[in-house]
C-alpha positions, 0 to 999 in steps of 0.5 A: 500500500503506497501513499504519501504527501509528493514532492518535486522529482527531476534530478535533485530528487534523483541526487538525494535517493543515491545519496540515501542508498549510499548512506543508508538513510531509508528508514521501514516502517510497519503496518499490520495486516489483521485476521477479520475473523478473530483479529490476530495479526497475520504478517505485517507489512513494511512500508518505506520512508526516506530520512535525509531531512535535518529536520527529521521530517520523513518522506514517504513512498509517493514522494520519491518512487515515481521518481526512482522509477523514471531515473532508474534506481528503483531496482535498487531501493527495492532490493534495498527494502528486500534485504532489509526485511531478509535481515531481519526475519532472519536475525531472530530480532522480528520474531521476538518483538513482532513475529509473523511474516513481513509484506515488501512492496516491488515496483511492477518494473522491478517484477520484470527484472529477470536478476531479481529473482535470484537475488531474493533466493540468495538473500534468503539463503544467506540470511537463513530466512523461512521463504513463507515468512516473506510476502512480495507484494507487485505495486502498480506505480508503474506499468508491467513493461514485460508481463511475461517476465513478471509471471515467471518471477511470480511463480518463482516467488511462489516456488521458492515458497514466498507469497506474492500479492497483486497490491492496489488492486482496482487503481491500477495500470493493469487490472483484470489483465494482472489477474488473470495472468500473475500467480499470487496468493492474496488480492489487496483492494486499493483503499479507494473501494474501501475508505467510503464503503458505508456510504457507497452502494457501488464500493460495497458492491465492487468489495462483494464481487472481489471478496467472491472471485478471490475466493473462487480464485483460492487466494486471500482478501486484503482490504487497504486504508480501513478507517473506522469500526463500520467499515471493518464490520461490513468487510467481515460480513463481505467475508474479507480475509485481512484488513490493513488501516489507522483502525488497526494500527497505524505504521510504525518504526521497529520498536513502536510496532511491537508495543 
């Protein structure tokens, strides 16, 4: 789930994401993904925020990733975000302050790097992580460039026993065509359905027929930006896997997500 306050992109932007690549000066924060049936937090999902302000002030994911996009880091931030997230669920730390798996966002370009693969497959074995704890979520900031060469690494997720899920679905580049051709094991419903769904006959409606294809798909729902106890109620009787929202918890740092 990608959103965030934007900033002017172009080439000082681009100057300041190498920099923070060099210097280490991302940050992850973490939501969590909630069980609607019994409110258990089934995985959580990191979420990516750019630290460079003096000020302390931190940039999140809109504001920088169309830019790394467009300028070509973005294989790099999100290899960066993947080895983050192997370290730690590999380290020990995570499964004793927060447990669970951990979703990590890919840029539907990243999808169709043929390299990527085999770098998620060796950071795993390097940092000796159970795959099933790792959820690589495809993001449609951008168009798939090659859809062909996004199934295969999908399903080599998939095979190395990870998760994939199909992220922002409904306000994406390719909908339905992602659907039915990308293997992935949970469907995201991009919050524009969800954040007005007790007011909107037409969401609710849209929210019932995903629930049901998903389910007849085999594959988990995740409802994104659930905002208050109405919504989380309909989503549970719409027969909604897992909810993610500042109604279940807000994003946080390390630490603070555990508490």
């Amino acid at each position: 789930m990608l959103r965030a306050t934007t900033t002017p992109g172009g080439p000082r932007m681009l100057a300041r994401l190498r920099r923070a690549l060099a210097e280490d000066l991302f940050v992850l924060h973490f939501q969590p993904i909630v069980a609607l049936q019994d409110h258990s937090t089934g995985h959580h999902e990191a979420l990516l925020r750019l630290a460079d302000d003096p000020a302390g002030t931190l940039l999140g994911p809109a504001g920088f990733l169309p830019s790394a996009e467009r300028g070509g880091l973005i294989g790099e931030i999100d290899r960066w975000v993947i080895e983050k997230v192997a370290a730690l669920l590999g380290g020990g730390m995570w499964a004793s302050l927060a447990g669970g798996g951990i979703a990590v966002n890919v840029s539907a370009l990243s999808a169709s790097d043929p390299a990527l693969l085999a770098d998620i497959a060796r950071l795993l074995e390097r940092y000796e992580v159970d795959p099933s704890l790792l959820v690589i979520e495809i993001t449609e900031t951008a168009a798939i460039p090659d859809t062909a060469a996004a199934r295969r690494f999908c399903a080599g997720v998939l095979e190395l026993g990870c998760e994939v899920a199909l992220d922002d679905f409904g306000a994406g580049y390719g909908g339905f065509q992602y659907l039915r051709e990308l293997p992935f094991s949970y469907l995201k419903i991009d919050g524009e359905f969800i954040r007005r769904l007790p007011r909107s006959r037409v969401d609710q409606l849209i929210v019932q027929a995903l629930s049901g294809l998903a389910d007849g798909m085999g594959c988990r729902t995740v409802a994104e930006w659930v905002g208050d106890a109405q919504t989380v109620s309909l989503l549970r009787s719409y027969g909604i896997d897992f909810a993610q929202g500042f109604e279940l918890g807000r994003p946080r740092a390390l630490l603070a997500a555990a508490a």
